[in-house]
C-alpha positions in Angstrom: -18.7 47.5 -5.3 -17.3 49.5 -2.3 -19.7 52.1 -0.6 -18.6 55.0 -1.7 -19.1 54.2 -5.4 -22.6 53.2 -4.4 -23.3 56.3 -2.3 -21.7 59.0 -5.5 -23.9 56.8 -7.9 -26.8 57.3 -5.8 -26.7 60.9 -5.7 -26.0 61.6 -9.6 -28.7 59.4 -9.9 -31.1 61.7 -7.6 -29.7 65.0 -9.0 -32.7 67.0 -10.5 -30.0 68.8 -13.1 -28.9 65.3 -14.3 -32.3 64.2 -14.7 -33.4 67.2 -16.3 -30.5 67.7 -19.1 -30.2 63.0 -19.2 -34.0 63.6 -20.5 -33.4 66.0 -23.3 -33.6 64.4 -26.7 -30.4 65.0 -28.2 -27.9 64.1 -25.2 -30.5 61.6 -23.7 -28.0 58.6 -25.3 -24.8 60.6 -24.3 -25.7 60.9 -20.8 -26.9 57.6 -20.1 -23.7 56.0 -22.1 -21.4 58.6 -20.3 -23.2 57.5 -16.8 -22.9 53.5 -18.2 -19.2 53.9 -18.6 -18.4 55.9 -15.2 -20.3 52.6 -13.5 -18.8 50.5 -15.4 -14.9 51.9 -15.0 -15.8 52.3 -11.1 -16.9 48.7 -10.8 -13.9 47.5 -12.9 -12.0 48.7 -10.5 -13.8 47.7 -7.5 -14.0 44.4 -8.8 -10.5 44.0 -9.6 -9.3 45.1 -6.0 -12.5 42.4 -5.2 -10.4 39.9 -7.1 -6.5 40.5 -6.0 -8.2 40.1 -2.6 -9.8 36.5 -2.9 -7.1 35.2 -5.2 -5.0 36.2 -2.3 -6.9 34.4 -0.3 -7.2 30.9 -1.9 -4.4 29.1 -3.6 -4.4 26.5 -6.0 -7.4 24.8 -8.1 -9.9 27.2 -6.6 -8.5 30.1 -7.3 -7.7 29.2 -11.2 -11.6 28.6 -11.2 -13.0 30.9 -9.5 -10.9 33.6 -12.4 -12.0 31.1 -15.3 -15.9 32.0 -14.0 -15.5 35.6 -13.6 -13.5 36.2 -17.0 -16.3 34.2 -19.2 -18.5 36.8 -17.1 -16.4 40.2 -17.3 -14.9 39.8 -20.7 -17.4 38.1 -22.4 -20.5 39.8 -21.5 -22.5 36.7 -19.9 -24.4 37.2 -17.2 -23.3 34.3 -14.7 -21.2 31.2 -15.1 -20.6 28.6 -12.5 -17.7 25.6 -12.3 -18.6 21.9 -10.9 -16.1 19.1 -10.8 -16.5 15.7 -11.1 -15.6 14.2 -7.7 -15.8 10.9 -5.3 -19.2 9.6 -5.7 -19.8 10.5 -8.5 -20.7 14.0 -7.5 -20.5 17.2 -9.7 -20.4 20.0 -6.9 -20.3 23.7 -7.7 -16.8 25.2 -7.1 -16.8 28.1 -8.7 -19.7 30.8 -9.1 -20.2 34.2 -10.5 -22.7 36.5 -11.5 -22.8 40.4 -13.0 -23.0 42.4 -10.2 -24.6 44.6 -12.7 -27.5 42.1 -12.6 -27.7 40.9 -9.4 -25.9 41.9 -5.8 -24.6 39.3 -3.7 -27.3 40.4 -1.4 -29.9 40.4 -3.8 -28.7 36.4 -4.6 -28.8 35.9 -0.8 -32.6 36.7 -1.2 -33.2 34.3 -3.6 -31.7 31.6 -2.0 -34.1 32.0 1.1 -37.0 32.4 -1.3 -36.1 29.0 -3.0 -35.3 27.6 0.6 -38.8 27.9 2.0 -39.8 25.0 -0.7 -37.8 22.6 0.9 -36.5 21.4 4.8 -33.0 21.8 3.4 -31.7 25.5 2.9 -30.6 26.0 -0.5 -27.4 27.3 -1.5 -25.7 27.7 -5.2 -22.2 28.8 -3.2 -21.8 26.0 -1.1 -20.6 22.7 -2.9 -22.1 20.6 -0.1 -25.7 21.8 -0.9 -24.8 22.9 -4.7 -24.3 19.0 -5.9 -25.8 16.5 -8.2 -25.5 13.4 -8.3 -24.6 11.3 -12.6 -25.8 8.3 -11.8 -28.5 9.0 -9.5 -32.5 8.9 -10.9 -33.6 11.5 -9.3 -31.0 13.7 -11.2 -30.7 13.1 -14.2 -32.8 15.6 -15.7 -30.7 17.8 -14.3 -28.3 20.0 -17.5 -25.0 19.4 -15.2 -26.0 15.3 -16.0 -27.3 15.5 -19.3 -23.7 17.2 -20.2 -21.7 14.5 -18.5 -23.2 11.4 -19.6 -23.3 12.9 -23.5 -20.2 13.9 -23.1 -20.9 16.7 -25.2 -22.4 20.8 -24.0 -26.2 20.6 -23.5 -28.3 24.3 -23.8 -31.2 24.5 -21.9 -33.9 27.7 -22.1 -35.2 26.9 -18.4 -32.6 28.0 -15.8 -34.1 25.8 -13.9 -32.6 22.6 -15.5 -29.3 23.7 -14.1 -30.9 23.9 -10.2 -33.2 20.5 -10.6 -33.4 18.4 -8.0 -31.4 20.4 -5.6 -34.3 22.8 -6.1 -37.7 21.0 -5.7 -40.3 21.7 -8.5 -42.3 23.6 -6.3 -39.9 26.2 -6.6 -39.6 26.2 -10.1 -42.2 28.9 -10.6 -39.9 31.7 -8.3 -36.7 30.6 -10.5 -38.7 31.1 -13.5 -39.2 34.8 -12.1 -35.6 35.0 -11.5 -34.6 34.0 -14.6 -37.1 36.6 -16.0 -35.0 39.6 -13.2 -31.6 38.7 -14.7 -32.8 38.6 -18.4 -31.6 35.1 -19.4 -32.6 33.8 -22.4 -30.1 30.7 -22.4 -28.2 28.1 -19.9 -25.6 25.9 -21.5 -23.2 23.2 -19.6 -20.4 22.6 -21.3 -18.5 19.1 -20.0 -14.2 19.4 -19.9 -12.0 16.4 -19.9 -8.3 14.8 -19.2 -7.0 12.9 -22.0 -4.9 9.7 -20.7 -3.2 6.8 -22.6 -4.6 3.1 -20.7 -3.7 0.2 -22.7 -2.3 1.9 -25.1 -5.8 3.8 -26.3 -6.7 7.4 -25.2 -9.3 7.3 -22.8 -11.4 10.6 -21.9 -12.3 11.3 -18.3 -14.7 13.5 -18.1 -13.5 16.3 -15.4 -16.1 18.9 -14.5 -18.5 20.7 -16.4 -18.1 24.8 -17.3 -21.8 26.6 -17.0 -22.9 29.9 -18.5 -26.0 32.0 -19.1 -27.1 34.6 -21.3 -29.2 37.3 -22.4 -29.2 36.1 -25.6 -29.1 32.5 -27.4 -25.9 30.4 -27.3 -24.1 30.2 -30.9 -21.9 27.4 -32.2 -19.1 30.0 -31.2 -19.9 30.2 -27.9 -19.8 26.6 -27.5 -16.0 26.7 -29.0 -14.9 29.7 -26.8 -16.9 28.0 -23.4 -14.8 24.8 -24.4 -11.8 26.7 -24.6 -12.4 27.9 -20.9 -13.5 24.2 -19.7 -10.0 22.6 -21.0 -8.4 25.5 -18.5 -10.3 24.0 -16.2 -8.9 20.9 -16.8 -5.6 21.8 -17.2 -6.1 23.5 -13.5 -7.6 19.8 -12.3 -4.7 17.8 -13.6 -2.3 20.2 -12.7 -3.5 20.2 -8.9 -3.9 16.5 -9.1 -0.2 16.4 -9.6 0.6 18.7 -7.1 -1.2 16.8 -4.4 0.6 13.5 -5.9 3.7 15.5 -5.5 3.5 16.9 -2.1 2.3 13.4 -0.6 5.0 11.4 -2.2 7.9 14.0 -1.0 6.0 13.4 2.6 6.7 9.9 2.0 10.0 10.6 1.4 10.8 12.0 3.9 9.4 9.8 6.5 11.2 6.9 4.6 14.1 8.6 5.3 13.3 9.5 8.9 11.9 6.0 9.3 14.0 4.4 7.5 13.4 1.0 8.9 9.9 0.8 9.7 7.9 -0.7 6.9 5.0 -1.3 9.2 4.7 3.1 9.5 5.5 3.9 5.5 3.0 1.9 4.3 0.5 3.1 6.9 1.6 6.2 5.5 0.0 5.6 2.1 -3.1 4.3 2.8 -3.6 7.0 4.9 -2.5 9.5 2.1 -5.3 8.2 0.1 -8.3 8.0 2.3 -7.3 11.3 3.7 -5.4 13.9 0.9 -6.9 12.1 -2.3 -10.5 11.5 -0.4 -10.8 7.4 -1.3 -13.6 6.0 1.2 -11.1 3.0 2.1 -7.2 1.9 1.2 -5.1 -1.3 2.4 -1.7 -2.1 1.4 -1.1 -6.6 1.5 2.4 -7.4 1.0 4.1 -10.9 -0.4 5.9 -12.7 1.8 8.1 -16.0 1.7 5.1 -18.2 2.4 3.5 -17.0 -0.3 1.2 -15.4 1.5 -0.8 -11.9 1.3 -1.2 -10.1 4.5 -2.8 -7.1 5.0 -0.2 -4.8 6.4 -2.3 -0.8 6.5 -5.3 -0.3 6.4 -7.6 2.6 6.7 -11.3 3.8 6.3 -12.3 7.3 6.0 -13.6 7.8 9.5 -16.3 10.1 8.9 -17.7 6.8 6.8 -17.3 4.6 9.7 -15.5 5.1 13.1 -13.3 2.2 14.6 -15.9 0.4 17.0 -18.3 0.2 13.5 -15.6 -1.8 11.8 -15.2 -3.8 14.9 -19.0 -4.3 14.7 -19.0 -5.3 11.3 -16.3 -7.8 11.8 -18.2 -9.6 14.8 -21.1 -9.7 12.3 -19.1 -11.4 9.6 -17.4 -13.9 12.5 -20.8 -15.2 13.2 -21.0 -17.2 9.8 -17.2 -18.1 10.6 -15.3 -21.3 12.8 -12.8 -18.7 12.9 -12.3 -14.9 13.9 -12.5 -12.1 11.0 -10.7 -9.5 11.2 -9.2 -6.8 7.9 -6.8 -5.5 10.7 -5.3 -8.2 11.9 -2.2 -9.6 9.4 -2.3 -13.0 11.1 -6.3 -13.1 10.2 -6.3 -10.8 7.1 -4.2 -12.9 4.6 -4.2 -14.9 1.4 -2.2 -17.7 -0.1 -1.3 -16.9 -3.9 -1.1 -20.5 -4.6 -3.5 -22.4 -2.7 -6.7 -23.6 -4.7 -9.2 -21.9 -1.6 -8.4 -18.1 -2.6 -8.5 -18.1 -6.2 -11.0 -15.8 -6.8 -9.9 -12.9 -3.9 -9.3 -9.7 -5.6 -5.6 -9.6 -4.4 -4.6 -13.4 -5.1 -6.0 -12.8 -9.0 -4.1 -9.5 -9.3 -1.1 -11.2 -8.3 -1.3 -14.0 -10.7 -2.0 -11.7 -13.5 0.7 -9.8 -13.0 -1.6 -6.4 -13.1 -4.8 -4.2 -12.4 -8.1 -6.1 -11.0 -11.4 -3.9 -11.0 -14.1 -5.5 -9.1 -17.8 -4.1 -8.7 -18.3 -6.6 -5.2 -16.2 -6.0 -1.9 -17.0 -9.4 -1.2 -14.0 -10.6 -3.4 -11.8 -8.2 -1.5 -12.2 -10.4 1.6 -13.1 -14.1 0.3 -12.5 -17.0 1.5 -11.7 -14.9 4.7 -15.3 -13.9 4.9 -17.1 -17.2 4.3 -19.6 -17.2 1.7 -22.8 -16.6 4.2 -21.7 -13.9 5.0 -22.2 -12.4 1.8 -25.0 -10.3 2.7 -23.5 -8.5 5.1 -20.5 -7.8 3.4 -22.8 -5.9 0.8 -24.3 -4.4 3.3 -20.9 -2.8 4.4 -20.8 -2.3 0.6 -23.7 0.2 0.5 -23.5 1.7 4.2 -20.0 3.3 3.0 -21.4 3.8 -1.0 -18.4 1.9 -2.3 -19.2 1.4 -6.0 -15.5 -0.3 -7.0 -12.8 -1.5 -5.6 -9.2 -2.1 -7.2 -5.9 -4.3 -6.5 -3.0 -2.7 -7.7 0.2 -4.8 -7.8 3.6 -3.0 -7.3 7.0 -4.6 -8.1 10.7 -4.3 -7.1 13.0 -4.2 -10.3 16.5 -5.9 -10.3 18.8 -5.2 -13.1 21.1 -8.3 -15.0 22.9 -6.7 -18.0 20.3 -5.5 -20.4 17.4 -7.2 -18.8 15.0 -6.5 -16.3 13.1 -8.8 -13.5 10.1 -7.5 -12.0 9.1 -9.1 -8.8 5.7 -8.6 -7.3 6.2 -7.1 -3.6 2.4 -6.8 -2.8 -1.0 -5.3 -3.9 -2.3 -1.8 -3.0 -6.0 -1.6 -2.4 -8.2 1.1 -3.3 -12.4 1.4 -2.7 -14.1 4.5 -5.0 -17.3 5.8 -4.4 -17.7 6.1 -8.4 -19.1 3.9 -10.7 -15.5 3.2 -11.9 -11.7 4.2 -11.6 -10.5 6.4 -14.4 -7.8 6.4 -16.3 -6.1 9.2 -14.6 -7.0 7.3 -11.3 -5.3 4.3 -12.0 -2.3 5.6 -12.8 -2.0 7.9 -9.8 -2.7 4.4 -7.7 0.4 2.9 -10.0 2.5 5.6 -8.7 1.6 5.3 -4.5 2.4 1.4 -5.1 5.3 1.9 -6.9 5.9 4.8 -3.5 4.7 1.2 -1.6 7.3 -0.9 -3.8 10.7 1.5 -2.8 9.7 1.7 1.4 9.7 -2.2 1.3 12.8 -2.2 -0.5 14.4 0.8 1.8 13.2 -0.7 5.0 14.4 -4.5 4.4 17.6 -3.3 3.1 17.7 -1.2 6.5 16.6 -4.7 8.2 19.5 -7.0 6.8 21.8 -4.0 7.7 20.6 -4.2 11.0 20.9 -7.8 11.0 24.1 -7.8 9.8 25.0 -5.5 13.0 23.3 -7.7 15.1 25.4 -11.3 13.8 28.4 -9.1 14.1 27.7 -8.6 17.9 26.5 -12.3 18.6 29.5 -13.2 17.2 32.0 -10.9 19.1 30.1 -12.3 22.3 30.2 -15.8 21.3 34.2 -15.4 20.2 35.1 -13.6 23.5 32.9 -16.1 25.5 34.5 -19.4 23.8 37.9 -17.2 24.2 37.4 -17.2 28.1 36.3 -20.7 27.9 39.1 -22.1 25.8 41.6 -20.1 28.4 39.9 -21.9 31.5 39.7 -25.5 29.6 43.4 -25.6 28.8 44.2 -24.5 32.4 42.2 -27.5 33.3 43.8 -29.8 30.4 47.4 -28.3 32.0 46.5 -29.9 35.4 45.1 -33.0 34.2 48.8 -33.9 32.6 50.6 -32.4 35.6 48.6 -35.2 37.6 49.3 -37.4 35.1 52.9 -36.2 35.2 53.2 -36.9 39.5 51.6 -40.7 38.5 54.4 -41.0 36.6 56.5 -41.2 39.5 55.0 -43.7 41.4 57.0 -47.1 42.2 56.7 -48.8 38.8 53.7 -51.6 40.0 51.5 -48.6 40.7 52.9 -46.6 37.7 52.6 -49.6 34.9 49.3 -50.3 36.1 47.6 -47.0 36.2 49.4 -45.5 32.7 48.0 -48.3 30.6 44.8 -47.1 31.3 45.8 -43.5 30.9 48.3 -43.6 27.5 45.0 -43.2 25.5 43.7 -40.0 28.4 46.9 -38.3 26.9 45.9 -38.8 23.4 42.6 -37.7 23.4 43.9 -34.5 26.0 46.8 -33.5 23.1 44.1 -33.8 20.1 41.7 -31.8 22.5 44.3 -29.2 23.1 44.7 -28.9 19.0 40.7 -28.2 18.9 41.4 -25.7 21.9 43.9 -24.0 20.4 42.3 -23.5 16.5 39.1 -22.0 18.5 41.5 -19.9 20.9 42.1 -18.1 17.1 38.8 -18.1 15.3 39.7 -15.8 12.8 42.4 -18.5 10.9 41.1 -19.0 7.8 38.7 -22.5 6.9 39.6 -24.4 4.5 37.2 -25.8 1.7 37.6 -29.4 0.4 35.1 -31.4 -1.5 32.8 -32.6 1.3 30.6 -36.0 1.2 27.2 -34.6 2.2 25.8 -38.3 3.0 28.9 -38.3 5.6 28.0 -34.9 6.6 24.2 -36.2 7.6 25.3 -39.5 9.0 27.6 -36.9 11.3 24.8 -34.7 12.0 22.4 -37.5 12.9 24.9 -39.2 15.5 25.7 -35.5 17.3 21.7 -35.1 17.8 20.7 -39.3 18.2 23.7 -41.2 20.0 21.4 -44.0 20.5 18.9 -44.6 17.8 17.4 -47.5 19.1 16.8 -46.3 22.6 15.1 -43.0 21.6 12.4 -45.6 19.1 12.0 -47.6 22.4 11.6 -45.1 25.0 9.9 -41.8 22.9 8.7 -44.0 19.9 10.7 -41.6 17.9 11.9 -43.2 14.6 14.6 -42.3 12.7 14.9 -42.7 8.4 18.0 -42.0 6.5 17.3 -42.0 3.0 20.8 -41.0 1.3 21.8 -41.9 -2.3 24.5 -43.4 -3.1 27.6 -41.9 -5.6 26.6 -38.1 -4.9 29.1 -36.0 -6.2 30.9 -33.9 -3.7 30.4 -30.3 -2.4 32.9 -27.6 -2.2 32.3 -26.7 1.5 33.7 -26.6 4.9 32.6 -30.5 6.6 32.2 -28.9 9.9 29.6 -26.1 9.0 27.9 -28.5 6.6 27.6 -31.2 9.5 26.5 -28.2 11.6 23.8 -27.1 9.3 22.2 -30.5 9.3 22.3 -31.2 13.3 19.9 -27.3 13.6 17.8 -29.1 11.1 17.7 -32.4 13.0 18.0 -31.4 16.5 14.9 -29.0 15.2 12.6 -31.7 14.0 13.5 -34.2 17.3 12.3 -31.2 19.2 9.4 -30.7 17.1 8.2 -34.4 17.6 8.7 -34.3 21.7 6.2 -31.0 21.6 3.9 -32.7 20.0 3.9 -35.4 22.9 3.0 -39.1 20.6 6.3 -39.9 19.3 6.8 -40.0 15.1 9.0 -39.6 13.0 12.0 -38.2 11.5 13.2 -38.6 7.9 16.2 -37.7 5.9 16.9 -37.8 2.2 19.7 -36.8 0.4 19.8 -37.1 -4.3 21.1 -35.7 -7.2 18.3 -32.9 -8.4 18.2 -30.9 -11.5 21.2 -29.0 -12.3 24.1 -29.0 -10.9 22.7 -29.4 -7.3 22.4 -32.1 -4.5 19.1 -31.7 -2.8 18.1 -32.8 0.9 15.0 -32.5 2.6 14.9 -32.9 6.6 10.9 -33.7 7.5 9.4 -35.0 10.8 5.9 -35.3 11.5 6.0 -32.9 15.1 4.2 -29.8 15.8 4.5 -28.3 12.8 4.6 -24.2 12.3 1.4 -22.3 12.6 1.0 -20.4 9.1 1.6 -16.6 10.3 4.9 -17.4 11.8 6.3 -19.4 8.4 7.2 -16.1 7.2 9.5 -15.6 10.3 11.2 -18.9 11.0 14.9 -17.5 9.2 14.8 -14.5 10.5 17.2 -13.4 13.3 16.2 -13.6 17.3 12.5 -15.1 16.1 12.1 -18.9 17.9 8.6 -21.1 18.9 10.9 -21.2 22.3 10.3 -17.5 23.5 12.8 -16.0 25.0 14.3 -19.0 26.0 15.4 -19.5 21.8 18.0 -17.7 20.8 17.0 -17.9 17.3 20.0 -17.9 15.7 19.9 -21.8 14.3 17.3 -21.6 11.4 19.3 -17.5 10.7 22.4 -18.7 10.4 21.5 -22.2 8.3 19.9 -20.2 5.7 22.7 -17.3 5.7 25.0 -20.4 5.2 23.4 -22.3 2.3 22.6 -18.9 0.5 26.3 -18.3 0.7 27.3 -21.6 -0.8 25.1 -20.7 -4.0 22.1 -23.0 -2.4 18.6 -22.5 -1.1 16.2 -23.6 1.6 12.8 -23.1 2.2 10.3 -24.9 4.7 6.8 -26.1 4.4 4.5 -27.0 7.4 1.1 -27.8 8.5 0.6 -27.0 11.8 -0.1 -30.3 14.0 1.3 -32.5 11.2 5.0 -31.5 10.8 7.4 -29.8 8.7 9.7 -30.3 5.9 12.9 -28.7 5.1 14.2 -28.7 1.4 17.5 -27.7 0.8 19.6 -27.3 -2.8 23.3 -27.7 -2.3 25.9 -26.6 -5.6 28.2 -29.1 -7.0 31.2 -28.8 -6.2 33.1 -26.6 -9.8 36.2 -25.9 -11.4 38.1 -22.7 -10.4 36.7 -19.8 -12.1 32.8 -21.8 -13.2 29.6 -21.3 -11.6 27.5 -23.6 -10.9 25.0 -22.5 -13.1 27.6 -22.1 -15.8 27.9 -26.5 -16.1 
């Protein structure tokens, strides 16, 4: 109400004429409804302007509730109403709050508050949803109406107003409540609970939202409760409908920074977690993706830092490391990982989501991090558990789909990791977490499409270098071959004793010169066409083995390095080029002779070649070196990556695997670090024109 209502009010209320003629028997009920309405038009309107002004002042969810409050006050006569929604933690703050001015000035409301606040240390506030809070699941509140509604499910009407303030306001002031309770006239409280509606598993589930409050001069009817419920499912509708907006607005920011970083995975899925911990308010968020060693590393990872700064995690994880051989850490990948298949991680959260293929809901944080954490360290981990009031946590797998004709193949990418501080995820939560890993899902598909783009790039500049390098080479070579036969030439001339005596040793020189000339001069042009011819891949190996090992016995003898060639006989050819087949072998040899010599105690070397399955010849290629440490499996085909530094030019392993991929084939490595590696490799038959060689 602006002042100069108040101040014109005042005076016709002090007028001596007005009091006079307002006390007369026959008008005494015109004046006083005359006066009622002039107040009432005046405050209308002040109230309205009161109204334009804060809803242009908030936006969004607030605003839609903050107007649901005030009409179930204006328009249908009841003296206050208030709005709480059901938030993390299962908290049910006040969002919304109104009360007749007729009734009770905010001033007047003020008053109270301080009156109430002298009961307790902490001041008391029905406006401010950090003080104005209950808690569902908490003892000490679940006397309170705001409860009762929620865990009925169903509006509860109380005749105390002080059920709706319980425990926020200590019994001590229940008796100055009572008294204002007695000031505004109300008779009756009622908390009405709203819901979402949400199909999980193909059942509708109700998640219980907020809960709409009113109070009145009068007692609650069975059509009040219908009219209040109308109100709370606009509340609703304004909760689901900002939930989607928020879902909205973070997934176009993920968008866009897909777009403008394109082809870092590491930053877009740091981007996610982070949208949940700080725009959707989730205590914690990690994102593990599933990579070629079947492994599960943790990639993001965030904790709401008002829960627990940086050097508290660190702490935590020093705590933990005490009942481990080995460092823990949730923010390092090469620490923080699982193997889907391996017997030890079974039960982790993220390794049975995988498996099944879908949502795992745990109670325990413990199986977040298990066998990582060791089990003695248990405690502490639930510990950690209660410090942050995690209550749940949830693995969410998300999938890349491929299309072949009418079908569909879903392939599991990695698990997105969420912690509540509810007793459980609803419906509506779980779907919204479906959607940020599906977000997850397309920025590891954007940014490794980016990557073998890149790659691509990068092989088409190794090769330019590597072409004009040989180019020069060849060029210098042939000069040199030139001078060797003009020398050749000048012996020629000597007096025939000389002559005879030196060209029988040099007749074979020439040979070899012209056929290396012929080599010379197909590299000089590398962009002839190869051709393929069905190619012995036992010949191939043999080949391979004598390039790397020119003297088998001398390498056992000196280096105690033995060499096994297990090859079966009457394999059917492969439709190849020899020389890149022979090629693709010596990498893999010259690779595990390397591997061995690291290691420093000689070993050993074995190659087998048989007919497998299908129409495929398999291989394997396994020494018992070095071996490859388990966080660098993942890496060992990938471009520029070698255990040699910079020295490695990491091309070998890249270009192997490009090769046998492009034949139709596969390869894939397994290694124990310290015990060796093996190599297995699937080869296609060589076909008929036209035919597959899946098609056979």
């Amino acid at each position: 109400m602006n002042e100069r209502l108040k101040r014109s009010i005042g005076r016709l209320a002090e007028s001596r004429v007005i009091g006079w003629i307002a006390n007369l028997p026959p008008i005494a009920w015109l004046v006083r409804r005359i006066a009622r309405n002039m107040v009432e038009r005046h405050l209308a309107e002040a109230l309205a302007e009161e109204a334009e002004a804060t809803r242009a002042a908030v936006i969004g969810l607030d605003a839609t509730l903050q107007q649901i409050v005030y009409d179930v006050v204006t328009a249908l006569g009841y003296a206050g109403a208030m709005v709480a929604t059901y938030e993390q933690g299962d908290a049910l703050p006040v969002r919304a709050f109104y009360v007749d001015p007729n009734l009770a000035t905010i001033e007047q409301i003020r008053h109270w508050e301080e009156e109430v606040s002298r009961y307790t240390p902490r001041p008391i506030s029905i406006t401010d949803p950090t003080v104005a809070r209950v808690y569902v699941y908490q003892e000490e509140c679940k006397q309170n109406l705001s409860v009762r509604a929620v865990r009925g499910g169903k509006p509860v009407i109380s005749d105390d107003l002080y059920d709706l303030f319980t425990p926020v306001a200590p019994p001590a002031s229940r008796p100055v409540i009572k008294g204002i309770q007695d000031a505004l006239g109300i008779q009756q409280v009622i908390a009405v609970p709203f819901f979402l509606e949400s199909r999980v598993n193909g059942k509708i589930e109700r998640e219980v939202v907020g809960n709409l409050f009113a109070a009145k001069r009068g007692e609650i009817s069975a059509q009040d409760k219908l009219i209040l419920s109308a109100f709370g499912r606009q509340a609703a509708a304004a909760i689901e409908s900002e939930r989607r907006r928020i879902q909205i607005q973070i997934s176009q920011e993920i968008v866009f920074e897909m777009q403008a970083q394109m082809q870092d995975e590491q930053k877009i899925l740091q981007r996610i977690v982070d949208g949940l911990v700080f725009d959707l308010g989730y205590p914690g968020a990690m994102v593990a993706t599933y990579e070629p060693d079947d492994s599960l590393p943790v990639r993001a990872f965030r904790v709401d830092p008002t829960l627990a700064s940086e050097e508290q995690i660190r702490k935590w994880e020093q705590e933990v490391s005490q009942y481990s051989v080995h460092q823990v850490s949730i923010t390092d990948p090469e620490i923080a990982r699982v193997f889907v298949y391996l017997d030890a991680y079974k039960n982790n959260l993220s390794v049975r989501a995988f498996r099944a293929g879908g949502i795992v809901v745990s109670n325990d944080l413990f199986d977040l991090f298990t066998p990582i954490a060791p089990l003695a360290s248990k405690p502490i981990v639930k510990g950690i558990q209660q410090a942050l009031g995690i209550q749940q946590v949830i693995a969410v797998p998300f999938f890349m789909e491929s299309f072949s004709g009418a079908s569909v193949r879903r392939e599991i990418v990695g698990n997105l990791f969420a912690a509540t501080r509810s007793r459980q995820f609803s419906g509506g939560e779980i779907e919204m977490l479906k959607a940020f890993g599906q977000q997850a899902a397309a920025g590891i598909r954007n940014a490794r499409l980016y990557r073998q783009v890149e790659e691509r790039r990068q092989v088409a500049q190794i090769f330019g270098k590597m072409a004009f390098s040989a180019a020069a080479s060849v060029h210098a070579l042939r000069n040199h071959i030139g001078a060797f036969q003009v020398h050749l030439n000048l012996i020629r001339s000597l007096p025939p004793e000389q002559r005879d005596q030196i060209l029988a040793l040099s007749d074979k020189i020439m040979d070899r010169l012209a056929e290396a000339t012929k080599i010379l001069d197909s590299l000089h042009e590398p962009w002839q066409a190869t051709v393929e011819m069905p190619t012995d891949i036992n010949a191939c190996v043999r080949k391979a083995l004598s390039r790397v090992i020119q003297d088998e016995e001398e390498i056992r003898v000196k280096e105690g390095i033995v060499v096994h060639a297990v090859l079966a006989d009457g394999l059917p050819p492969i439709n190849t080029v020899p020389d890149m087949l022979i090629e693709a072998f010596r990498v893999l040899i010259k690779n595990a002779l390397e591997a061995i010599r690291e290691k420093g105690k000689g070993g050993e070397i074995k190659i087998e070649t048989r007919l497998g399955q299908g129409p495929y010849v398999e291989a394997t290629v396994s020494d018992t070196g070095i071996g490859i440490k388990p966080m660098h499996l993942s890496k060992v085909f990938e471009l520029r990556w070698s255990t040699k530094g910079e020295a490695g030019m990491g091309f070998g392993l890249f270009w192997t695997k490009e090769y046998v991929e492009g034949l139709g084939g596969s390869i894939r490595v397994e290694s124990v670090w310290e015990e060796g590696s093996t190599f297995y490799l699937r080869l296609p038959l060589q076909t008929m024109a036209g035919e597959s060689p899946a098609s056979g």
